[in-house]
C-alpha positions as CSV (number, residue, x, y, z in Angstrom):
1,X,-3.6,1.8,-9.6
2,X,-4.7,-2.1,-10.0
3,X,-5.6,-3.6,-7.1
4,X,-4.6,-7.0,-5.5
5,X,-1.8,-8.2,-3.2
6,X,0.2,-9.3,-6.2
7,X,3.3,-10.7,-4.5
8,X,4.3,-8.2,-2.1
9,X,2.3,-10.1,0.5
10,X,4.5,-13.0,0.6
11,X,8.2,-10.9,0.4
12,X,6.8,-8.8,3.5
13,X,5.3,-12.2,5.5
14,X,8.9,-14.3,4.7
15,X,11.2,-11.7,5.2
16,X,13.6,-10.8,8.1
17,X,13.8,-7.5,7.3
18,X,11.9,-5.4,4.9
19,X,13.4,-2.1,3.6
20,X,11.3,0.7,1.7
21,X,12.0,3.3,-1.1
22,X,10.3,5.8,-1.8
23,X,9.6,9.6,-2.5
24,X,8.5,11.9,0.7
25,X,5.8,13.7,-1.0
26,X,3.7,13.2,-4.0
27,X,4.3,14.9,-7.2
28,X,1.5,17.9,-6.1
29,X,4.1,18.2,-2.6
30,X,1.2,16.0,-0.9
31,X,2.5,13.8,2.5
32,X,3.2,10.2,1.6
33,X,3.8,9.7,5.3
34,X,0.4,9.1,6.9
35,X,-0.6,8.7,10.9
36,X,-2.8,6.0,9.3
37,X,-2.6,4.0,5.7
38,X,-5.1,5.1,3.4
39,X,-4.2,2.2,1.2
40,X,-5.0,-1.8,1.5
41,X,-1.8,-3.1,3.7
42,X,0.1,-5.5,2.2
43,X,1.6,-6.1,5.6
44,X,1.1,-4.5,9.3
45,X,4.2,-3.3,11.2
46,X,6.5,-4.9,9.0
47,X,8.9,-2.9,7.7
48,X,12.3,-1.6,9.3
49,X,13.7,0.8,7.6
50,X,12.1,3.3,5.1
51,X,14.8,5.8,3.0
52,X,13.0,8.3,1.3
53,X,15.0,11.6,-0.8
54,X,14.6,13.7,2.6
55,X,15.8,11.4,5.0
56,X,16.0,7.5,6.4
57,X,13.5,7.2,9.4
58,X,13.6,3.2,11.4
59,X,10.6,2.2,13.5
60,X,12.1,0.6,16.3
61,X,10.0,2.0,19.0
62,X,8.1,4.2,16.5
63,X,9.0,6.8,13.8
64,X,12.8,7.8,14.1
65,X,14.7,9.9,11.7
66,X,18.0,8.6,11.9
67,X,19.1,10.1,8.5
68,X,18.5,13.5,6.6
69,X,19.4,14.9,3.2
70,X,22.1,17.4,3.5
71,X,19.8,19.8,1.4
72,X,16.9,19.8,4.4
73,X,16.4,20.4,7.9
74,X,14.5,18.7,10.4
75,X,11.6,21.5,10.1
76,X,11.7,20.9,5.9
77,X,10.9,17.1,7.2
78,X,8.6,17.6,10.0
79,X,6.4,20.1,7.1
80,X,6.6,17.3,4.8
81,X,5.5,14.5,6.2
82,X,1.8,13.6,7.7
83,X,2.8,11.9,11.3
84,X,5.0,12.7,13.9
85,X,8.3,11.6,14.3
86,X,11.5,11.5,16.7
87,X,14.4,12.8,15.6
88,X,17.6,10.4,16.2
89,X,20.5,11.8,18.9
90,X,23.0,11.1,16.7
91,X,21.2,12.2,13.2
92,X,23.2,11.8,10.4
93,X,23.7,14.1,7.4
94,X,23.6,12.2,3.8
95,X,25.7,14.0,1.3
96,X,24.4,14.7,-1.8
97,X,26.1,13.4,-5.1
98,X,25.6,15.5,-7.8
């Protein structure tokens, strides 16, 4: 990993809205999701939506799982991911193309 800010710094800080993709678990089926970042922040309680392959969690008001793969359940998610998490009322189920 090289370290630095590179220019993800200024996207985060002049953005309305910041969106982030990525895989739910490391290739060892490690949490990414963390209670706490164990990495240098290249912004703090910036982003809005994160869409991962098990699901597609917002933070208004904290950690919400509004969407989930139709391959998983909410237990598959809670087991693979580090924090806790509220699950949406209206959850929606993503379809998997294949």
């Amino acid at each position: 990993m090289v370290k630095g800010m590179g220019g993800a710094m200024d996207l985060v800080a002049g953005s309305k809205r910041v969106v982030v993709t990525m895989t739910h678990t490391n290739k060892d089926g490690d949490h990414k999701l963390l209670e706490r970042c164990t990495l240098p922040l290249t912004g703090l309680a910036c982003t809005d939506l994160l869409i991962t392959d098990y699901g597609v969690f917002s933070f208004e008001g904290g950690l919400t799982l509004r969407e989930i793969a139709e391959d998983m359940t909410v237990d598959q998610v809670r087991a693979a991911t580090g924090c806790s998490f509220a699950v949406a009322e209206d959850l929606l189920t993503l379809p998997l193309d294949g």
